[in-house]
C-alpha positions in Angstrom: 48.2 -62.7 -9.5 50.0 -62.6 -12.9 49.0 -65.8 -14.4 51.6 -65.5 -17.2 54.6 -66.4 -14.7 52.8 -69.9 -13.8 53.5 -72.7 -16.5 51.9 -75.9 -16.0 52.9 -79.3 -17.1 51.1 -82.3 -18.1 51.3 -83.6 -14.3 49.9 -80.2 -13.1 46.9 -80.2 -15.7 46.0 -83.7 -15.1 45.8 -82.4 -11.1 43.8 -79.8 -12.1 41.4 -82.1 -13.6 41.1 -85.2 -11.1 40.5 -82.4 -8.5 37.7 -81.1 -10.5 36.3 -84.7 -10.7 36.4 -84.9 -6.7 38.2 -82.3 -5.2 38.8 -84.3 -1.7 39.6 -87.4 -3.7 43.1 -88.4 -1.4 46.1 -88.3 -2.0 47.3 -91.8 -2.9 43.3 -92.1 -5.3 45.2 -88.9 -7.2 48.4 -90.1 -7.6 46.8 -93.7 -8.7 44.7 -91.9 -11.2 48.1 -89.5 -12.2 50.7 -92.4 -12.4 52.7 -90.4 -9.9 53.3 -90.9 -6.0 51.6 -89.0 -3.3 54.6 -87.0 -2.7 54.4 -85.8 -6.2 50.7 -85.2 -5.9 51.0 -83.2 -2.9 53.9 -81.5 -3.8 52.1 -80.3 -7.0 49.2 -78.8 -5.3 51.1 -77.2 -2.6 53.0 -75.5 -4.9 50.0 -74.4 -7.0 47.9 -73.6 -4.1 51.4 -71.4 -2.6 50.8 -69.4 -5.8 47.8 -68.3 -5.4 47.0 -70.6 -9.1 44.5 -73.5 -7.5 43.1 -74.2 -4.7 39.6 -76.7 -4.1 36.5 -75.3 -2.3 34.1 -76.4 -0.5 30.4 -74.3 -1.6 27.1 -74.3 -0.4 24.8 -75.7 -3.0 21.6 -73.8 -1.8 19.5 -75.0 -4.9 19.5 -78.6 -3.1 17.8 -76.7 0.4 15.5 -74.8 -1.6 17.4 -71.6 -1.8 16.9 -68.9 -4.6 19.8 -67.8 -6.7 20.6 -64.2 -8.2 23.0 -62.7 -10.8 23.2 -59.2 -10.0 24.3 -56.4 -12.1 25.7 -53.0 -11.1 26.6 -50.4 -13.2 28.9 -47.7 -11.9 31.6 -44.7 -12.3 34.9 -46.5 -13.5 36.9 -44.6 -10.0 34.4 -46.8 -7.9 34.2 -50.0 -9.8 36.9 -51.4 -7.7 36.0 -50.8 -4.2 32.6 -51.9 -4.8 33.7 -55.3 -6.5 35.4 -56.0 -3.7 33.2 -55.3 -0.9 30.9 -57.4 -2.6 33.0 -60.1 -3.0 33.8 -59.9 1.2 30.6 -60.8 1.7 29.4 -64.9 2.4 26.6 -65.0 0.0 28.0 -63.9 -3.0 30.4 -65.7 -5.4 31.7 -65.4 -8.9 32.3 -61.7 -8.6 33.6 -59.9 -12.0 34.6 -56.4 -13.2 32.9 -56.1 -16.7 33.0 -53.8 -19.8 36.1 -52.1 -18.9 35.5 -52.0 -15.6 32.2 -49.7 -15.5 29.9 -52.6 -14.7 30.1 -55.7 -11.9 28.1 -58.9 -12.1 27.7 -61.2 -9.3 26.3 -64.3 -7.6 24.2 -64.7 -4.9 22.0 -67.2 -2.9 19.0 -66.2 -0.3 17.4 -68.6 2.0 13.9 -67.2 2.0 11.6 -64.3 0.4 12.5 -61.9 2.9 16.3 -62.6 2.9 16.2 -61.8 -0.5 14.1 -58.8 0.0 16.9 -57.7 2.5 19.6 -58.3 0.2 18.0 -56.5 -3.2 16.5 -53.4 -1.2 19.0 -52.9 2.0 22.0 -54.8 2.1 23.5 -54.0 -2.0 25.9 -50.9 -1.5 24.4 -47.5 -1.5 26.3 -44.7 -3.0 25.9 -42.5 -5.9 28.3 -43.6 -8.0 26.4 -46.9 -8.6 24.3 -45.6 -11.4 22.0 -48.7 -12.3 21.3 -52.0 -10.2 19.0 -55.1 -11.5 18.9 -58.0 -10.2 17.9 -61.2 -11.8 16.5 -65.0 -10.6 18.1 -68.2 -11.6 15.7 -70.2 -12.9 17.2 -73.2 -13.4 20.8 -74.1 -14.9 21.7 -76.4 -17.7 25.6 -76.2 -16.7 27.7 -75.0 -14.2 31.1 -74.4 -13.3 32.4 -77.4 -12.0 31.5 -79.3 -15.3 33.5 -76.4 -17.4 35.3 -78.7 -20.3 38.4 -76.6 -19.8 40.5 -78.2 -17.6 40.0 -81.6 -19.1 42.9 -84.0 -19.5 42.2 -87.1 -18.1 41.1 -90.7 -19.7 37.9 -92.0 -18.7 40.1 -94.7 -17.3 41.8 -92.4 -15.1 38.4 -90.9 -14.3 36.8 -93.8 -13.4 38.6 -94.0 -10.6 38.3 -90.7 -9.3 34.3 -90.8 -9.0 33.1 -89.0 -6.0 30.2 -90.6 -3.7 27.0 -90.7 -5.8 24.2 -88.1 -4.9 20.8 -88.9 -3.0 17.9 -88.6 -5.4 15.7 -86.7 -3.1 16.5 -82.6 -2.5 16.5 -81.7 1.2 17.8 -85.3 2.6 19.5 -82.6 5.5 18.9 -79.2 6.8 21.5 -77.0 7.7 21.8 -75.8 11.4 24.2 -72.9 12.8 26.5 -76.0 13.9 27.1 -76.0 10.0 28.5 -72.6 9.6 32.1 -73.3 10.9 32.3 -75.8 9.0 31.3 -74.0 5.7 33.9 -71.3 7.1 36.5 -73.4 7.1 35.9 -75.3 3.6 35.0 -71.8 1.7 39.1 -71.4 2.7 40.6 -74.6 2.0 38.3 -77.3 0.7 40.7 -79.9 1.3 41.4 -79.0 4.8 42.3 -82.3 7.0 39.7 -83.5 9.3 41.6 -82.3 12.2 41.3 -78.7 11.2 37.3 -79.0 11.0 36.8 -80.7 13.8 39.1 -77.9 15.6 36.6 -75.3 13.7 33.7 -77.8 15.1 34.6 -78.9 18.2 33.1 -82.4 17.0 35.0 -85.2 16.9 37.2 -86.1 13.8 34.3 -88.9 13.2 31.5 -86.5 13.6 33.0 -84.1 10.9 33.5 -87.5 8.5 29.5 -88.8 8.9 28.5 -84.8 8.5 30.8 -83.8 5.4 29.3 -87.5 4.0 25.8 -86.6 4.6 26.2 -83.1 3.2 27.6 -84.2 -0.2 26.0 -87.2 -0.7 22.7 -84.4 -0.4 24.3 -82.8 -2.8 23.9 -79.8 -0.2 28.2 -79.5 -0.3 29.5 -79.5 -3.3 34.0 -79.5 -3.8 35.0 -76.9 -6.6 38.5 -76.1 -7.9 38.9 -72.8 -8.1 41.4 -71.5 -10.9 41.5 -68.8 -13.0 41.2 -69.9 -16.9 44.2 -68.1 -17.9 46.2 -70.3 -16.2 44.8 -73.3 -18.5 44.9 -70.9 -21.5 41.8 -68.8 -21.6 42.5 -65.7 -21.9 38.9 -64.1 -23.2 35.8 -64.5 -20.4 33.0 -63.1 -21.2 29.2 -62.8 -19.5 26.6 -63.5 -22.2 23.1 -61.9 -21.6 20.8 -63.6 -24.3 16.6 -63.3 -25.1 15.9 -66.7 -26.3 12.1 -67.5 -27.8 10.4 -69.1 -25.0 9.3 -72.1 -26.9 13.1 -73.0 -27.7 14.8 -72.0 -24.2 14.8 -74.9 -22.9 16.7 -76.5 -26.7 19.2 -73.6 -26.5 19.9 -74.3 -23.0 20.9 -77.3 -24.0 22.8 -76.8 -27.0 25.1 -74.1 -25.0 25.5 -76.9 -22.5 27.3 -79.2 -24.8 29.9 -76.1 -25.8 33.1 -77.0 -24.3 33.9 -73.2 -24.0 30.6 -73.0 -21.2 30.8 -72.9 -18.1 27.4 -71.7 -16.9 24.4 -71.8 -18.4 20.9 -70.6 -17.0 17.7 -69.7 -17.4 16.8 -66.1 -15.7 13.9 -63.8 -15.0 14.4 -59.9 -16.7 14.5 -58.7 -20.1 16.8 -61.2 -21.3 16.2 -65.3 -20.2 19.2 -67.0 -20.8 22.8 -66.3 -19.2 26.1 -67.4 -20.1 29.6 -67.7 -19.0 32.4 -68.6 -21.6 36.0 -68.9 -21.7 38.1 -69.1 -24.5 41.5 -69.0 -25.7 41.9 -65.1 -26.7 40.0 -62.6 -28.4 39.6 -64.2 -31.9 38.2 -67.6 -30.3 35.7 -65.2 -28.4 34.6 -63.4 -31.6 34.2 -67.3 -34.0 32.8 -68.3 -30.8 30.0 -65.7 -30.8 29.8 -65.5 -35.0 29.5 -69.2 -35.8 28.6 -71.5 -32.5 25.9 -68.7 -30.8 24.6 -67.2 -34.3 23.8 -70.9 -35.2 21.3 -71.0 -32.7 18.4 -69.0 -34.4 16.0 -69.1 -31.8 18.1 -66.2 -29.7 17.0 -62.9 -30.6 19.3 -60.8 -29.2 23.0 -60.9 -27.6 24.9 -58.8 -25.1 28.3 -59.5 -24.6 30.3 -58.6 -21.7 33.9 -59.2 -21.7 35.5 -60.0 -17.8 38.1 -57.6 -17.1 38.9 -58.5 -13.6 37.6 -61.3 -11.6 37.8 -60.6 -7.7 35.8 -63.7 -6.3 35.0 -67.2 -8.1 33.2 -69.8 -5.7 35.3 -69.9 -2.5 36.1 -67.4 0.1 37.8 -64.1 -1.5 41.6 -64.5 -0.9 43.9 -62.0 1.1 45.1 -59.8 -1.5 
């Protein structure tokens, strides 16, 4: 998708926005929090959504059942980078799959269920070929920000935003287990997160009611969580890069926090391997990136050391990968 022949207007930015806030929110809550009518509201994100620029998806927050998450890196010949980005990317349990350092190296997401499920995925199921020249792999250990709390797309007032709050979270982890009668469901959301009830009880066969108490029960576990995905460019970051930082233990925990508050973050976590912090910025171009890096991350003096990975190509953020 070329991003630079989609302009967005104030109406379009502020969609962008509620949706983050609660990306099922309905129609008439967004247009009430907008100042426009449903129409318009739908309209807008039909439009967007026909472009390939926005859509909202629905993501299995594994963390909340227990789950480990990975970032993976693979290092490989540039002729190959492609084709193994995107079989990676076709695959369920990964997300958030990049081309890096002009295109030689791919970083991933992934979550595994149990010890041996990862086991399977780091030692059998990663592609095997000889032009992947370096694999590590790397556990999450806990994050201080993630993507759906990215400043970036940011419009609204907290007026607007107050009515846009999505059902508060149960205070206990594993409230609900998942079961295989889950999976279509998941299917189906990964696609379209705002698909009607209709459609998922279709994907189900439960009944429209069934697929309301179940969708309530998973987010209100915090087990289903709605995410827009859009590319930053479209909002005007043009410069992503992966940060790979080695923090002095005693301080991680501070610097986590400090990168949290940086509206240019939108991931933050704490990670096994020979660096312990991990990073995910967007910013406007290539001069942001660099004051970014020179004056916000070299003010924090407990991080010894920096590598800097600039995206070149995303081919998968959190949903389902796209027909090209």
């Amino acid at each position: 998708m070329n991003t630079d022949t989609v302009t967005l207007d104030d109406i379009d930015r502020g969609l962008v926005h509620a949706l983050q806030i609660d990306g099922r929110a309905p129609l008439r809550t967004l247009g009430e929090a907008l100042g426009v009518s449903e129409n318009t509201v739908a309209r807008r994100y039909r439009r967007l959504r026909s472009a390939g620029v926005l859509r909202v998806v629905g993501a299995l927050n594994g963390g909340r059942l227990g789950y480990n998450a990975w970032t993976i890196r693979l290092q490989c010949t540039p002729d190959a980078a492609g084709a193994i980005a995107r079989a990676l990317a076709a695959r369920p349990d990964t997300s958030y799959v990049h081309l890096l350092s002009g295109g030689t190296e791919i970083s991933c997401s992934a979550q595994t269920r149990s010890s041996d499920e990862s086991d399977a995925l780091l030692l059998h199921r990663l592609p095997r070929t000889g032009r992947i020249t370096a694999i590590s792999a790397h556990l999450l250990l806990g994050h201080s920000a993630l993507p759906d709390s990215w400043a970036g797309p940011a419009r609204l007032t907290p007026e607007q935003t107050a009515l846009l709050s999505p059902p508060p979270l149960d205070d206990a982890d594993g409230a609900v287990t998942l079961d295989d009668g889950d999976q279509p469901l998941f299917d189906v959301l990964s696609r379209d997160g705002r698909a009607s009830y209709a459609e998922l009880a279709s994907a189900t066969g439960w009944s429209d009611s069934t697929v309301r108490r179940r969708l309530t029960a998973l987010r209100r576990a915090g087990v289903l969580a709605f995410l827009v995905d859009i590319p930053p460019a479209v909002l005007g970051f043009r410069a992503e890069a992966r940060l790979w930082m080695s923090v002095r233990p005693s301080r991680l925990a501070e610097v986590a926090s400090a990168l949290a508050e940086h509206p240019e973050v939108s991931l933050v976590a704490m990670t096994t391997g020979p660096t312990n912090l991990l990073g995910a910025v967007s910013c406007r171009d290539a001069r942001h990136l660099a004051r970014y890096l020179t004056e916000r991350i070299a003010s924090l003096d407990a991080i010894r050391s920096l590598e800097t990975a600039p995206v070149i190509r995303t081919v998968k953020r959190a949903g389902a990968l796209l027909p090209i």
